[in-house]
N, C-alpha and C positions, 0 to 999 in steps of 0.2 A: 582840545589841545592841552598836551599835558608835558612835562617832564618827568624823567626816569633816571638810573644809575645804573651801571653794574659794580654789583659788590662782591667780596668774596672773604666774608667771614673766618673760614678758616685759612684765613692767610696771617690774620690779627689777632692780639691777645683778646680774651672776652674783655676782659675789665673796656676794651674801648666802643664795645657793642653798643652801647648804651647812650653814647655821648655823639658816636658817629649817624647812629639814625635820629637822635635831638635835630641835631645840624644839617640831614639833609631835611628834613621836616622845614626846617626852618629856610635853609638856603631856596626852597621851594618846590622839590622832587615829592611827587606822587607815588612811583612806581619804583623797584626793585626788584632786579634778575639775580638771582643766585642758582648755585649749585650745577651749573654749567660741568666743570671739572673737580667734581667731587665724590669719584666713584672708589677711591681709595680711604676716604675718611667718612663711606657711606659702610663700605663691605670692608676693611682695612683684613678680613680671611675672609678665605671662601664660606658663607652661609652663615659669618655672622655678622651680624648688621650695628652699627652703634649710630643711634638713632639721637640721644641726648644732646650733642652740640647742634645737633641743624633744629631740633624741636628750639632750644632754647633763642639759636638766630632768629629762625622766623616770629616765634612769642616776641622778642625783642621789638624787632622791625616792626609787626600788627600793632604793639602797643604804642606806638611813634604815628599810629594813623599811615603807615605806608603800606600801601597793596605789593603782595610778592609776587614776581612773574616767578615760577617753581620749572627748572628743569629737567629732563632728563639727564645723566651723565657721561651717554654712551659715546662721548666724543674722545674717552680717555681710558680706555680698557688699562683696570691695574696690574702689575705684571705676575702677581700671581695665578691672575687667568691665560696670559698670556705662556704660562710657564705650561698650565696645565694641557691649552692649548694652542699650539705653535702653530696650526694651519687660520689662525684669526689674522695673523700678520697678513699683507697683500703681500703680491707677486710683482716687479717691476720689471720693464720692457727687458731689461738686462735677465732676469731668469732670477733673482736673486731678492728672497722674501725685505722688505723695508721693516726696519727692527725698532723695537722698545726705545721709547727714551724719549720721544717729544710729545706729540697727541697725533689723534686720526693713524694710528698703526692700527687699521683695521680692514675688511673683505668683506664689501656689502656683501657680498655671495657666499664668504662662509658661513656654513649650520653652525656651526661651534658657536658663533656669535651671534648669531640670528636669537639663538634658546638664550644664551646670557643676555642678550640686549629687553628678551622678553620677559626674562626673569626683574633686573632691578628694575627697570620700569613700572611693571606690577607691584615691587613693593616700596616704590617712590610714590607709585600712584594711590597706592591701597593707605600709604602713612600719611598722605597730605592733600587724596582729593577733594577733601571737606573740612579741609582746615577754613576757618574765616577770613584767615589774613591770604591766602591762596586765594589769586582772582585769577590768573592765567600763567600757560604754559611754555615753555619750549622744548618741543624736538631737538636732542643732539646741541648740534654746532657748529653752524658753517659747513654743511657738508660740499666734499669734493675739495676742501681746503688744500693748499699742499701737493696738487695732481695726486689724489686718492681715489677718485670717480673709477677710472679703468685698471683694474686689477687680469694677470694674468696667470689665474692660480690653476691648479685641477677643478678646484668646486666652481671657479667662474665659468672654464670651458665649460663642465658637465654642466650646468646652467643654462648656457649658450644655448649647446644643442639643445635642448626641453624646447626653449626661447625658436629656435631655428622652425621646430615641429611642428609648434604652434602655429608658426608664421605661415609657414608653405607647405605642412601636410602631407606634400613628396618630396623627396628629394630628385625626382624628373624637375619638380616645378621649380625648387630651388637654381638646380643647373641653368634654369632657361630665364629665370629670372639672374642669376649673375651673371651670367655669359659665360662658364667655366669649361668651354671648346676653348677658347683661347687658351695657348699655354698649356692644351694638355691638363686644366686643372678639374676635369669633371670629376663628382664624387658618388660613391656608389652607395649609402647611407648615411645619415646622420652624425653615428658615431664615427667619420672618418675626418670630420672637421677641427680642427684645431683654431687655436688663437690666431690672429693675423699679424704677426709680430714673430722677430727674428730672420726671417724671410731673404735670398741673396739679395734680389732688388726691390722694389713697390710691391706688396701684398698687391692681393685682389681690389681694385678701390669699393666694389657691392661689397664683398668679406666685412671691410675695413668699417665704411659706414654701418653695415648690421651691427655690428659688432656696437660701436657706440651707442648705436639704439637701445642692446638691450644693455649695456650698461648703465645707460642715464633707469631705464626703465627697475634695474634694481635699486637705485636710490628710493626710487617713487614706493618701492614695495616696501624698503626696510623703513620709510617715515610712515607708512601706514600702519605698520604693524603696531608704534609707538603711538598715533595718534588713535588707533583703537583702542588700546590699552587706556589711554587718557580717558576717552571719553566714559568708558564703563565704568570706570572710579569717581570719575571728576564730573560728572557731566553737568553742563550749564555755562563752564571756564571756557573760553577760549583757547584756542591753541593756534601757534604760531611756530615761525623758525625762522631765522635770521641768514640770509642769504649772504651773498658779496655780492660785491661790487663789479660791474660787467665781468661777471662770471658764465662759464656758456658751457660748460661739462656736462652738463646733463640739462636736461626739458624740465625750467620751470615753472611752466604751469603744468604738469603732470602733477608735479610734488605740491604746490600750492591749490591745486583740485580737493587733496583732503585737509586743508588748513581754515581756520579763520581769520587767520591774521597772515600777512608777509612782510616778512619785515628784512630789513639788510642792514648792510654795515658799513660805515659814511666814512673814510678816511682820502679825503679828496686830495691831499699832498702826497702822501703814499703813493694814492695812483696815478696820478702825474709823473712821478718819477716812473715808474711800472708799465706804463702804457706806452704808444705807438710814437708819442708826441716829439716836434723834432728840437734838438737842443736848444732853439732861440722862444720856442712857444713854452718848455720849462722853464726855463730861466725868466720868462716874462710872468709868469702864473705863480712862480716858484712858492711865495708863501699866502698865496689866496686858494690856490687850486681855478682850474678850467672853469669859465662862467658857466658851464654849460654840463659839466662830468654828471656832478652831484644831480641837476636835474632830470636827467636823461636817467639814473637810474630811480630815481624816486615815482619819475610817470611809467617804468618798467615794471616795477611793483606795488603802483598804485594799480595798474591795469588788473592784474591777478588775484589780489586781495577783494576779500569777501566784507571783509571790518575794513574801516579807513587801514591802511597802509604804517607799521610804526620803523622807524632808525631805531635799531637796535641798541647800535654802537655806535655814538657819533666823537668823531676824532674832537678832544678838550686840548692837544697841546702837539708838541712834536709825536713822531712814533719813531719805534725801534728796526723795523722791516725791512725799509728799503733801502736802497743803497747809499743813497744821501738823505737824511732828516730834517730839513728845516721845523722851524718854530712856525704856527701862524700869524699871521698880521696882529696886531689888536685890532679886536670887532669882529674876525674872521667868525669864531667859533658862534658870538653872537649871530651874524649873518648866515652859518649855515642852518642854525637853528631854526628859525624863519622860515628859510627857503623852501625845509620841508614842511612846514606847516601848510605853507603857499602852497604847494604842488597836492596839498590834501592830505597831512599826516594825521594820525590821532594822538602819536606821541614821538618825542625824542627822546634818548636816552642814552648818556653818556657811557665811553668808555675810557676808564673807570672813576672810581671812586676816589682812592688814592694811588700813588705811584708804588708799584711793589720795589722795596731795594734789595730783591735776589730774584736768582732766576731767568732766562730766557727774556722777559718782556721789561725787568728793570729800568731799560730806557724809555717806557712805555708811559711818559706823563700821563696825568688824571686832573680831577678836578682839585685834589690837592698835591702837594708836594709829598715827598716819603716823609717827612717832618711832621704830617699835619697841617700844612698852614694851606689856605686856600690860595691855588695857584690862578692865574691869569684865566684862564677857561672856568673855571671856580664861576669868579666874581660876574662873565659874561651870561653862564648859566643864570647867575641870579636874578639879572637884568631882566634877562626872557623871559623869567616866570613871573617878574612887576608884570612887563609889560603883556604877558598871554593875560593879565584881573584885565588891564585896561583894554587890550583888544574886545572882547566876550564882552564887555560891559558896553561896548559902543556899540555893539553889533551880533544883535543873539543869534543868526546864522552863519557868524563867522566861520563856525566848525562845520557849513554844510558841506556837502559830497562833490565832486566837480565832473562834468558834463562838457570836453571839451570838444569844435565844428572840426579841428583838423586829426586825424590818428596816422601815426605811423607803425605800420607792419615789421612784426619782428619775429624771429623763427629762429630756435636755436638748433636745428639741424641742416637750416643753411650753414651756418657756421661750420658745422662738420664736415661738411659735403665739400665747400668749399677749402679747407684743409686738407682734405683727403687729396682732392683732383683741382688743386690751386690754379697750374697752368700758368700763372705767373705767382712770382715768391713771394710779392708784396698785395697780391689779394685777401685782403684781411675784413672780413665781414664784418664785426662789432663795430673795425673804424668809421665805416662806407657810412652804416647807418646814422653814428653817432655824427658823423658831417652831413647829413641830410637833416637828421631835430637841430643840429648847430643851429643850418641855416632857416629853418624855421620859427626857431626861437630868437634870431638876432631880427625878424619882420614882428618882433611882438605878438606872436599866434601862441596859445596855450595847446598842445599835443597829448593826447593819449595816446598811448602804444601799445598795441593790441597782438593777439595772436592772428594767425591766419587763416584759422575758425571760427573770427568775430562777425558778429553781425554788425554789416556797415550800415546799418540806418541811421539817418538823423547828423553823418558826417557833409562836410561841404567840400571836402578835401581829404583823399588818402595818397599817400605816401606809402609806396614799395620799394625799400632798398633792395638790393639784387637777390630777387628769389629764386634759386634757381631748380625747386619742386613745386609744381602749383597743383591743389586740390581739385576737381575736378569740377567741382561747381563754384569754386572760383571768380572767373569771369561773369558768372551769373548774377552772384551774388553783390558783384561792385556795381554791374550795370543796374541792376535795381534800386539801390541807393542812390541814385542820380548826382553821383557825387564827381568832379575831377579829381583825376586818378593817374599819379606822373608814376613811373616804373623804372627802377634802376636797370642798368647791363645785366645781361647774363639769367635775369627773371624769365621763366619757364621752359631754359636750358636743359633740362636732365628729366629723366621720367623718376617713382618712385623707388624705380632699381637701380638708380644713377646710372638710366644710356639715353644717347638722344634720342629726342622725341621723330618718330616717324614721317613724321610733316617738314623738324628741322624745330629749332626757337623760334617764335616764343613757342611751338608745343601747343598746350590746351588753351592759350588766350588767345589765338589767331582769329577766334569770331570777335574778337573784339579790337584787336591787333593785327590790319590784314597784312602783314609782312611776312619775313622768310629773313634769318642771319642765316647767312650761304659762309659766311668764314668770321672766324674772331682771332685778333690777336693781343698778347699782353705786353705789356710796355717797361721797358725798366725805368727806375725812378727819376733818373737824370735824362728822359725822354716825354716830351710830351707831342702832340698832336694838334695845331693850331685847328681853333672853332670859331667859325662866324655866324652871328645870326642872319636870315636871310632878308628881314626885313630893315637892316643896316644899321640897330640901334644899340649893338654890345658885341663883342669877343671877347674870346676866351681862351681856354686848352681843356684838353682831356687829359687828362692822366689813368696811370695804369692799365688799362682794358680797352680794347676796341671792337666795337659788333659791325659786323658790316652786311647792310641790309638795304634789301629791295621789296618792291610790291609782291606778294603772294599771290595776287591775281589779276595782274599785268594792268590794270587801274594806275593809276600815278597816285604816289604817297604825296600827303601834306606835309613837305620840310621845310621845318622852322628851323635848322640851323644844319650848317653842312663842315665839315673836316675842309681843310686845303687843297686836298684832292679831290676835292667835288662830291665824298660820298656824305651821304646823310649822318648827322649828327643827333639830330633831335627832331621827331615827329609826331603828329597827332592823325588821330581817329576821332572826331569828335572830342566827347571828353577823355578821351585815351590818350597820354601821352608816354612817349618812348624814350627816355636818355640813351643815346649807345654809347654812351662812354662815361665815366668817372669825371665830372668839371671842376674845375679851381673852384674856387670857395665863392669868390666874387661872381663869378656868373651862376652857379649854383642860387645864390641868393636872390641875381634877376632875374633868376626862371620861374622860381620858387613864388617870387613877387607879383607876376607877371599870372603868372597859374590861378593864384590865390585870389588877385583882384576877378578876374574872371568866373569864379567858385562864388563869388560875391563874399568874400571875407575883407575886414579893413585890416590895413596891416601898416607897421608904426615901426622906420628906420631905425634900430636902433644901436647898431653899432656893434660891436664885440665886447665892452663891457660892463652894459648898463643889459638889466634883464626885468620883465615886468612879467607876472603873473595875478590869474585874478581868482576868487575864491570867495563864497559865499557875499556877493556885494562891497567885497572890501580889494582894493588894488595892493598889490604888493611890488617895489621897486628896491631893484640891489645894486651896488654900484661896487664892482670891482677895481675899480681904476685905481690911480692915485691922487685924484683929480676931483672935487667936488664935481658934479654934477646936478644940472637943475632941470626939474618938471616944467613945461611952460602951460599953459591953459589948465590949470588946475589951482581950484579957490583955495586960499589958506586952511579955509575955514571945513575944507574935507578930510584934512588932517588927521587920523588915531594918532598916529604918530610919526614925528620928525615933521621936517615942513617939505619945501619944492626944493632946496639945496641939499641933497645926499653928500654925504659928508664921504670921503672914502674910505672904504669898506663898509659902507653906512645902510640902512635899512629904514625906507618910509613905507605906512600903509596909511590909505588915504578911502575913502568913500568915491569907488564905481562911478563914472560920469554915464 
């Protein structure tokens, strides 16, 4: 457990080089990210390199005792390259290249930039893979930031089709995998395919999805190219890249496949504003952020990370971004720092350093003011770093790894798929899930979030939000884990080439799921669908989505909860259970409860704003509220820190019962 900064040297006079890494040293930071967006004051011309100001940052920094996370810069093509090469720009759905002037104006698929991405790399890598104060790396920055993932260039298309070739070999197979009899859209080679975009009405939805696939799949190729590069110069450092925050453009764990580290970017008020949430749940959260956001992405890329999991960028004060900026609480910034610990980080690491006073991100507080003086997120960082000596010293596996009995299943090509062929306008797939860990985490259960190529051993409990491709040994693989297994709507809906499945949904889990959805329909928001349970101890509603479903094999299903109209709600197959619908949060939580105790898990009421997680022997309690809140059955004398009253916004960790 450690703290970090991001800094950016060339934003500052040198004469304050000196004094600003004293102060982090002192204020308790370990670690430093620079040179993120420093490709113009790396190569300031083509081919020649001025190498003297970053030598002298980092010598600065090393001699301060701070280890430097050493970037790549290719998040910011300077526009001398861009002058020279104007097919680097992307292509937008409009037809119309996105221009010079902020960052990420780049086309993973362009060559132009593929060769320059590969060139300063090599001699980023070759100037500072064996420097001392260089202990690890990052790829880029944020990629797909911005809606940049999908470009619609010529070099994407000619891409494509390679991408296409590779996949299906003929183009008979093609045809017969998308279905392109419809609509007269069969194609008679490869090169007849275009982008799926502009279209009079709905492209292809197989087109559309391909399409996505191999887009995300060029990300994965262009962070490889960089993290080889690293490793032949550097090798032994780490490498990482700093993801976002429920970001779903592209597949990441392709790209985190060749990483050591994953790391993301923690601005939990930002996405609050940003996200699905409805104006009284902002306004309730407004300067804490969602109990739940922050964690949901931290077990997302603790899952895929190889090294403990690090916060890139964790929000120190207001941000510049969104639409409206609140300030956090005091204590916030201290309590999200924590929270990633809890969930298993190896480090946080603010964003930034100081507040720049020009520029696009100006509004963008840091741990100082533009002044200098340590602002408010400052003082809370300092706090965390007291208190990480005192955590480690009560408990030397504090920093162990975490092993948790429940996982939930997450696919970022559901997400696509689901966009693509919605069916209803408010099926939003990151939400679904993030209200499925909600209510898991508000029974006190600690979640990993896995891919849907994880091995389920050793779980007691999985969690499927609506998947609507399932792999085909799938169902094998969950019933071998002997684990209860609830499944959201719509889960093995679509075959690989997005058509129904033969049999009908669920498709390939029917040996485990002996039903048949014979029709579905979607719900608009101000519509829902009264639920009752059968054994008369809860109701509820469905929202959004409805499956409607009977026995596959004229047997009588076991319905544990039915619609109004008598049709089935929620069923089991032993430990197979079925949602056919989206439920209220409240009943959502009794199923969830009800599931869990059965799984043989203990599980601990706790409300929507207290949240407990646990990590190497040590408990960790957060309290969002405004309201002190108290631990009962827990001795004084288990205490690291804080007592059984959580102060609000307060953070105790206590010694495991």
């Amino acid at each position: 457990m450690r703290l970090g900064v991001c800094y950016y040297p060339e934003h500052w006079p040198e004469s304050m080089w000196e004094d600003d890494a004293r102060r982090m040293k002192a204020l308790g930071i370990e670690q430093v990210r620079i040179a993120e967006f420093a490709w113009s004051r790396i190569e300031p011309t083509p081919g020649e390199y001025d190498w003297g100001w970053l030598d002298r940052a980092i010598d600065v920094l090393g001699a301060a005792g701070l280890q430097v996370v050493m970037c790549t810069p290719t998040a910011t093509p300077p526009k001398w390259l861009i002058d020279r090469h104007p097919d680097i720009l992307p292509i937008g759905a409009d037809g119309r290249p996105r221009a010079f002037g902020s960052r990420r104006h780049y086309d993973f698929s362009s060559p132009s930039y593929f060769v320059a991405s590969e060139k300063i790399c090599t001699a980023v890598a070759e100037r500072y893979g064996k420097h001392p104060a260089v202990a690890y790396w990052q790829t880029d920055n944020e990629f797909g930031c911005h809606h940049t993932v999908v470009s619609y260039s010529p070099a994407a298309v000619g891409r494509f089709r390679e991408w296409l070739k590779a996949r299906y070999q003929t183009i008979d197979a093609l045809n017969l995998a998308w279905g392109t009899v419809f609509w007269s859209m069969e194609y008679r080679s490869f090169d007849e395919i275009d982008a799926p975009v502009a279209t009079v009405t709905e492209a292809h939805p197989s087109h559309r999805l391909d399409y996505r696939r191999f887009a995300s799949d060029e990300v994965a190729r262009y962070n490889r190219m960089q993290v080889e590069i690293i490793r032949a110069h550097s090798p032994g450092r780490p490498v990482a890249h700093n993801f976002m925050q429920l970001f779903t453009e592209f597949d990441h764990y392709k790209v985190a496949a060749d990483l050591d580290i994953a790391t993301w970017d923690s601005y939990p008020l930002g996405a609050l504003e940003e996200q699905w949430f409805a104006p009284e749940i902002k306004a309730r959260w407004l300067r804490s952020g969602h109990p739940d956001f922050a964690s949901f992405n931290h077990d997302v890329y603790r899952g895929m990370s190889k090294l403990p999991f690090w916060v890139m960028e964790q929000q120190p004060g207001p941000v510049n971004w969104a639409l409206w900026n609140p300030a956090p609480l005091p204590g916030m910034v201290r309590l999200w720092s924590w929270e990633a610990f809890a969930h298993g980080a190896g480090c946080v690491s603010y964003f930034r350093w100081r507040q720049a006073p020009f520029a696009q991100e100006q509004m963008h507080a840091g741990l100082n003011t533009p002044d200098n003086r340590l602002d408010v997120g400052g003082n809370e960082a300092a706090q965390v770093a007291d208190e990480i000596r005192v955590v480690l010293a009560a408990n030397a596996d504090a920093d162990a790894a975490i092993r948790s009995k429940v996982a939930l299943v997450y696919d970022y090509e559901a997400k696509w798929l689901f966009e693509i062929h919605p069916q209803g306008a408010d099926f939003h797939y990151p939400r679904f899930a993030f209200e499925y860990y909600s209510a898991l985490r508000a029974l006190g259960l600690d979640v990993d979030i896995v891919p849907v190529d994880a091995n389920f051993d050793g779980y007691s409990l999985i969690v499927v939000p609506p998947l609507p491709v399932v792999p085909a040994d799938f169902s094998a693989r969950l019933e071998s884990s002997g684990a209860h297994v609830v499944f959201g709507p719509r889960t093995g809906s679509k075959t690989e080439d997005l058509q129904i499945p033969a049999n009908l949904p669920p498709g390939a889990l029917s040996s485990v799921l002996p039903l048949r959805v014979w029709r579905v329909e979607s719900m608009r928001p101000n519509v829902t669908e009264a639920v009752r349970l059968v054994d008369g101890e809860g109701d509820g509603v469905g929202r959004h989505w409805r499956d409607f479903i009977h026995s596959a094999n004229g047997d009588s299903l076991d319905v544990r909860a039915r619609f109004a109209d008598g049709h089935p709600a929620y069923v089991r197959s032993g430990a197979f259970h079925y949602f056919a619908s989206l439920f209220d949060d409240a009943l959502t939580v009794q199923l969830f409860d009800q599931i869990a105790q059965q799984a043989g898990l203990d599980t601990i009421p706790l409300g929507d704003s207290v949240r407990i997680s646990r990590r190497g022997g040590l408990t960790y309690a957060f309290n969002y509220s405004d309201e002190t809140q108290t631990l009962s059955e827990i001795d004084d004398g288990a205490f690291v820190v804080g007592s059984p009253d959580i102060a609000p916004q307060g953070v105790v960790v206590y010694r495991s019962i």
